[in-house]
C-alpha positions as CSV (number, residue, x, y, z in Angstrom):
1,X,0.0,0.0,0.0
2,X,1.1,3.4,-0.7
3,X,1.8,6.4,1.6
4,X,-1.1,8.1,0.6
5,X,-3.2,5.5,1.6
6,X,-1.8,5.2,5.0
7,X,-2.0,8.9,5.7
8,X,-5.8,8.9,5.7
9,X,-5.7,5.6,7.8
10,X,-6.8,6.2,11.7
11,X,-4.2,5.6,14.5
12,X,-6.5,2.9,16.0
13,X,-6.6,1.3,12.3
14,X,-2.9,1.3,11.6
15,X,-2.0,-0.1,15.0
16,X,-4.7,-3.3,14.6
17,X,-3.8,-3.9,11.1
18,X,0.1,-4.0,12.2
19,X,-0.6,-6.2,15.1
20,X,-3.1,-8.6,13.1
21,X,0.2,-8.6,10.5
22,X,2.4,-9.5,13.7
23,X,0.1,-12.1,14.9
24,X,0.5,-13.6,11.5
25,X,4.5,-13.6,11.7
26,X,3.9,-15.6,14.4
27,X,1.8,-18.3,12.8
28,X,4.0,-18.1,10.2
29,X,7.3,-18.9,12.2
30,X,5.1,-21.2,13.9
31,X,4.6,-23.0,10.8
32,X,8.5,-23.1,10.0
33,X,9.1,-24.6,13.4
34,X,6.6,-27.9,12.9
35,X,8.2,-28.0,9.3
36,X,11.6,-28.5,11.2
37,X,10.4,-30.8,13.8
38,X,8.9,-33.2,10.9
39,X,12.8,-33.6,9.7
40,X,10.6,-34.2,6.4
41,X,12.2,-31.4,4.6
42,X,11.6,-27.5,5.0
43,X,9.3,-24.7,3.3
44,X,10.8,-23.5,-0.6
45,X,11.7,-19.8,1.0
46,X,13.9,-21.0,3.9
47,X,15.8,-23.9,2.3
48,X,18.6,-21.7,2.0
49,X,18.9,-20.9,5.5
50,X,18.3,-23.9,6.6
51,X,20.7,-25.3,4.3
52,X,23.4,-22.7,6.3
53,X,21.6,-23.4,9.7
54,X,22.6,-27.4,9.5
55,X,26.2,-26.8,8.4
56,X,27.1,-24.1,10.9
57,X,24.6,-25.0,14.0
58,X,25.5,-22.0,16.1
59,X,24.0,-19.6,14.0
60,X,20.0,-20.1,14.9
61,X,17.3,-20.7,12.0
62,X,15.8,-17.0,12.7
63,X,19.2,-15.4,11.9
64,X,20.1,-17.1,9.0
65,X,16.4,-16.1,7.5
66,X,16.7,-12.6,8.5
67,X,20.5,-12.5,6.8
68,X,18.6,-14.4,3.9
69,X,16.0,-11.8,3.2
70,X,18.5,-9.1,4.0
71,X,19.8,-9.9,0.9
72,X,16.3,-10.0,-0.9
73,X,16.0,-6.6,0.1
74,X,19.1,-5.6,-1.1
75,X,18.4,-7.6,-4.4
76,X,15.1,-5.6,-4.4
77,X,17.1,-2.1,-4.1
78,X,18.9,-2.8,-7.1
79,X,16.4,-4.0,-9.7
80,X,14.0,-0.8,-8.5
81,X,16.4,1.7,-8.0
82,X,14.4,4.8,-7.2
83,X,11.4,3.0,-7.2
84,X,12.3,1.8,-3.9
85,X,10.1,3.5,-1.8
86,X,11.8,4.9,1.9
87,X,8.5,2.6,3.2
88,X,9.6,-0.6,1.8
89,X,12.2,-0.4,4.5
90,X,9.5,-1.4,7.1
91,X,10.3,-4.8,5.7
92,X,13.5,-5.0,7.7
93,X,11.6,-4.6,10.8
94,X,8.9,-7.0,9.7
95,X,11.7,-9.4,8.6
96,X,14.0,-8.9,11.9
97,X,10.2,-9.7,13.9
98,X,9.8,-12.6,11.7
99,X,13.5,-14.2,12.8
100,X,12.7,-13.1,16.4
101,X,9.6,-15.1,16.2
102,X,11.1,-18.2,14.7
103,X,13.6,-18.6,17.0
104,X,11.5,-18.4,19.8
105,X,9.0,-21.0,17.7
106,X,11.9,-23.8,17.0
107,X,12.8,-23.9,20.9
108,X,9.0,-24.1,21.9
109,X,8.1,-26.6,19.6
110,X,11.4,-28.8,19.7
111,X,10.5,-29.3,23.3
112,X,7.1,-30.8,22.3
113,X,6.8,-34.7,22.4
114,X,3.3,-35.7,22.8
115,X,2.7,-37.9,19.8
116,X,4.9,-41.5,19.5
117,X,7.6,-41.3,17.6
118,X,7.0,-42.2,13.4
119,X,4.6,-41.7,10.6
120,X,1.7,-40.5,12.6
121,X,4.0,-37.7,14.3
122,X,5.4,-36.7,10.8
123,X,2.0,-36.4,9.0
124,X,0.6,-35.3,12.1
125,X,3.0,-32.2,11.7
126,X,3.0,-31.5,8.3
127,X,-0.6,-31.1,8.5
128,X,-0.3,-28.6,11.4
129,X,2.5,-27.1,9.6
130,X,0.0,-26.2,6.9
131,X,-2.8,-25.1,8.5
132,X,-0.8,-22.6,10.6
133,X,1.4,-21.3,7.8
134,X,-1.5,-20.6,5.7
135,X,-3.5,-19.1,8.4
136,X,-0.2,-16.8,9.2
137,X,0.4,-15.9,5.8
138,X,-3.8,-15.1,5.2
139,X,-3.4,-13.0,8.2
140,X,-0.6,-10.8,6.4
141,X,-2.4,-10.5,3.3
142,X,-6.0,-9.3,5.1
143,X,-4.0,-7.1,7.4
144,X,-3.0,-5.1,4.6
145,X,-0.1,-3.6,6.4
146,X,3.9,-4.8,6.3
147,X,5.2,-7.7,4.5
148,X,7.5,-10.0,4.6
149,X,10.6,-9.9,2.3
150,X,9.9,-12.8,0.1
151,X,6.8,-11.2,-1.0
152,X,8.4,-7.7,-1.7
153,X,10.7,-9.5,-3.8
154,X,8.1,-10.9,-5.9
155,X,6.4,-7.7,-6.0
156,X,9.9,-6.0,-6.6
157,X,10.3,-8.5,-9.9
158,X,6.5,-7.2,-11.2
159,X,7.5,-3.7,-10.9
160,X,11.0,-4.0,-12.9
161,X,10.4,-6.8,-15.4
162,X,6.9,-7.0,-15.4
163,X,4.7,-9.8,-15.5
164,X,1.7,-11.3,-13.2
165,X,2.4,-12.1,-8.7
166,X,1.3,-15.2,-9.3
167,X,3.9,-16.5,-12.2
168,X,6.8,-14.3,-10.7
169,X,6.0,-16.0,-7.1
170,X,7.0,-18.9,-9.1
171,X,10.2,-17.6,-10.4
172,X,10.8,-16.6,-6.8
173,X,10.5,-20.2,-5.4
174,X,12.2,-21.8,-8.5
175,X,15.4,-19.4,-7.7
176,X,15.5,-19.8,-4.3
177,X,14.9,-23.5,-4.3
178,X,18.0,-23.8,-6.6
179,X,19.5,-21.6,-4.2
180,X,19.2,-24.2,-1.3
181,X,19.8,-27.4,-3.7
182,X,23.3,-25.5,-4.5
183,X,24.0,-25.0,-0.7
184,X,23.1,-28.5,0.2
185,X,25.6,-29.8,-2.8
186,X,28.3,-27.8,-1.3
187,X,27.9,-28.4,2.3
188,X,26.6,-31.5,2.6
189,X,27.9,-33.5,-1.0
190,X,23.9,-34.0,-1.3
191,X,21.5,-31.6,-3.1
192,X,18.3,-32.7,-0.6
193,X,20.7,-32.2,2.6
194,X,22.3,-33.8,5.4
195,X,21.4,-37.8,6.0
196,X,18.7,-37.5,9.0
197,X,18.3,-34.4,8.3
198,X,16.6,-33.6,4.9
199,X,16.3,-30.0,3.7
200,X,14.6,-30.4,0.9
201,X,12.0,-33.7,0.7
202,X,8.8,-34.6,0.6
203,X,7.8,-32.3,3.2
204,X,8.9,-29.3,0.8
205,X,6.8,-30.2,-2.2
206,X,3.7,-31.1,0.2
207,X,4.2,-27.8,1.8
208,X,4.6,-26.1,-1.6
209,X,1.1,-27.4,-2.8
210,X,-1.0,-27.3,0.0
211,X,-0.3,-23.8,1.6
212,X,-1.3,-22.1,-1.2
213,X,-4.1,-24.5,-1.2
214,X,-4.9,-24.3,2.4
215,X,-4.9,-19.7,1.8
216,X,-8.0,-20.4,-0.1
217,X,-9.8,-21.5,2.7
218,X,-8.0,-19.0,5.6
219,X,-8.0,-16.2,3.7
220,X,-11.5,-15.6,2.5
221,X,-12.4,-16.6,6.2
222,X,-10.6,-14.1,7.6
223,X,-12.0,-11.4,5.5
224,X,-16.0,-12.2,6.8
225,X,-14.8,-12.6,10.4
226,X,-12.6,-9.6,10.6
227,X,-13.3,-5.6,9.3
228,X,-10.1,-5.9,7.2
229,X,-11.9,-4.5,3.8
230,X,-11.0,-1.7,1.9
């Protein structure tokens, strides 16, 4: 949204729109943090930091994303140029919140041991994985407010080179997928990952689909329960 738009916006109006986004980090990191505990392979957009995450263990899962989308940003900056608006730096902030909140997520839920051990744990967490990542990511998108980096990049792409979200979200996750298959072949001599510890498996494809699949069901939800309309 522009800056125009958010000057005629109400105090009370901005603030519950940025919290509801916030909320939705949360559910978002949330989502991350089954994804890991599945071990069945992690979300498209944080392979690569995941990839850097297993190699080098003492840097945590929510700095490695922030670093990750640091560079988005930066990657945004260049292909916009003076298109880059001084308002598309709230992104940092919403990024640096998102890391906070994954961190935080991945200790919580790593702790968490109620089902048995095997394939009703895994699918049991995948599942939960969705729904929560969707609802997260619905959350953002209703809020109307900040986003998250990987989505300014895909908007950044429209604006320089043209072209519709919804095929440039896919050049987006093709990229950054051979982004983490690339880090897994250098670190680990395997391009899914670590053996135990898969980065990219079936968990990412089944992610992949069913998120976006899941968002058509949370998001126009959200829009009849909530005053989030323009």
């Amino acid at each position: 949204r522009n800056i125009h738009y958010f000057c005629k916006m109400k105090t009370k109006d901005i603030l519950i729109r940025y919290t509801f986004a916030t909320a939705g980090f949360f559910f978002v990191a949330l989502g991350i943090a089954f994804s890991v505990k599945a071990n069945l392979g992690i979300s498209v957009l944080n392979a690569p930091p995941y990839a850097v995450t297993c190699k080098f263990p003492q840097l945590s899962l929510g700095l490695t994303n922030f670093v990750f989308f640091v560079l988005c940003m930066i990657f945004q900056m260049i292909i916009l140029r003076k298109k880059f608006k001084k308002m598309d730096l709230l992104q940092l902030v919403a990024n640096f919140i998102l890391g906070f909140f994954i961190n935080i997520c991945v200790s919580l839920v790593s702790g968490i041991n109620i089902l048995p051990e095997g394939n009703l744990q895994v699918a049991v967490l995948i599942v939960l994985s969705i729904i929560i990542s969707a609802l997260g990511i619905s959350m953002e998108v209703v809020a109307g407010a900040w986003m998250l980096p990987a989505d300014m990049t895909v908007r950044a792409i429209g604006l320089a080179f043209g072209g519709k979200f919804s095929n440039n979200k896919i050049i987006m996750d093709c990229t950054v997928l051979a982004i983490g298959v690339v880090l897994c072949w250098i670190f680990f001599g395997n391009p899914l990952g670590p053996q135990g510890t898969p980065i990219i498996g079936w968990g990412t494809l089944i992610l992949a689909i069913f998120i976006g699949l899941c968002m058509k069901i949370t998001t126009p939800l959200l829009k009849k329960i909530s005053y989030f309309k323009d």
